[in-house]
N, C-alpha and C positions, 0 to 999 in steps of 0.2 A: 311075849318075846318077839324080838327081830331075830332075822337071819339077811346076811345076804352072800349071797352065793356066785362067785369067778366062775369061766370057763372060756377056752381060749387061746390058753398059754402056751407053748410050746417052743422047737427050735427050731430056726431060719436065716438063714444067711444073708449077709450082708445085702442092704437095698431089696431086701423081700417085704412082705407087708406079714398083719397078723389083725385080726378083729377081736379085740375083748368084748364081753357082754359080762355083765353082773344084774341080778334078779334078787329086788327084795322083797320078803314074805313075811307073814307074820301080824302080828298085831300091829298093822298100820292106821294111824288116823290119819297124816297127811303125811309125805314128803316131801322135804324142802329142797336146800344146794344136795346135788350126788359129785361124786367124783373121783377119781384116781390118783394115786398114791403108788410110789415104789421106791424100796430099797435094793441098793447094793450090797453085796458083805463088805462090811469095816465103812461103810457109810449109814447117816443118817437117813430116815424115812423122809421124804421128799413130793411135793403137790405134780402132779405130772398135768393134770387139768382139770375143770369142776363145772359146772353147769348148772341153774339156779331155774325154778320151776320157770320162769318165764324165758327159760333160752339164752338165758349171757352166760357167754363165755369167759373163761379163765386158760391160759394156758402157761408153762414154764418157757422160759426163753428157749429154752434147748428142743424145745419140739416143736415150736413152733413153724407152722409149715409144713409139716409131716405128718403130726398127729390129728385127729378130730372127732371130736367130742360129741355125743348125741344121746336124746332121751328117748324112751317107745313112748307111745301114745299116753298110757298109766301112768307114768311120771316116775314108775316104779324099780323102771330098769334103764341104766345105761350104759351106753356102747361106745370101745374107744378103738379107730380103725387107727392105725399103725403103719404108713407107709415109710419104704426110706430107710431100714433100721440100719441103725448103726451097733458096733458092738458095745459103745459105752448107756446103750440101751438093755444090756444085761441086767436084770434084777428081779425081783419079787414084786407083782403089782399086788395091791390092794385095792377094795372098791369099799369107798366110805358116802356114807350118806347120815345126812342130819333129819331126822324123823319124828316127827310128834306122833306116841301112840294114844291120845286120847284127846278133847278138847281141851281140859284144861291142865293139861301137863305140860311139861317142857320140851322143847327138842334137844334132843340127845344125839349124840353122835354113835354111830353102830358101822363097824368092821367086816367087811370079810376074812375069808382065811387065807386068802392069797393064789394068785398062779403064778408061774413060773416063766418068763419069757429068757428066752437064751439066746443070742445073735452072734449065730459064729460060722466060718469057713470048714 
């Protein structure tokens, strides 16, 4: 099994910053694209940015500029620094990552459970 695991989240006011990290464990044979993901309530779940073993980036129009995306060393964990927030940056992030846990298996797409970021006054 995978896991991967948010932390991070919390509340900060408008034009504050916030660092996610998500950390995947488990029965990894390689990982591939990682990246984040966040819902609003009464909205759809949405790419916020993705990063791909060799360092290209992906980012949403609406963060771009603010947000930035990075891998640690392992490939296994990434990190999304948060400058700038606004309030329509309220939601629930996710960290998803596409993962082969064996050589000759698929990659599969594997979930966290989410943090919470809040940006308010």
């Amino acid at each position: 099994q995978v896991q991967l695991v948010e932390s991070g989240g919390g509340l900060v006011q408008p034009g504050g910053t916030l660092r996610l990290s998500c950390v995947a464990s488990g029965n990894i044979f390689s990982p591939y694209t990682m990246g984040w993901y966040r819902q609003a309530p009464g909205k759809q779940r949405e790419l916020v940015a993705d990063i791909t073993r060799d360092g290209i980036t992906n980012y949403a129009d609406s963060v771009k500029g603010r947000f930035t995306i990075s891998r640690g060393d392992a490939k296994n964990t990434v990190y999304l620094q948060m400058n700038s927030l606004k309030s329509e940056d309220t939601a629930a992030y996710y960290c998803n990552g596409l993962i082969r846990t064996s050589p000759w298996g698929a990659r599969r797409d594997y979930w966290g459970q989410g943090t919470q970021v809040t940006v308010s006054s």
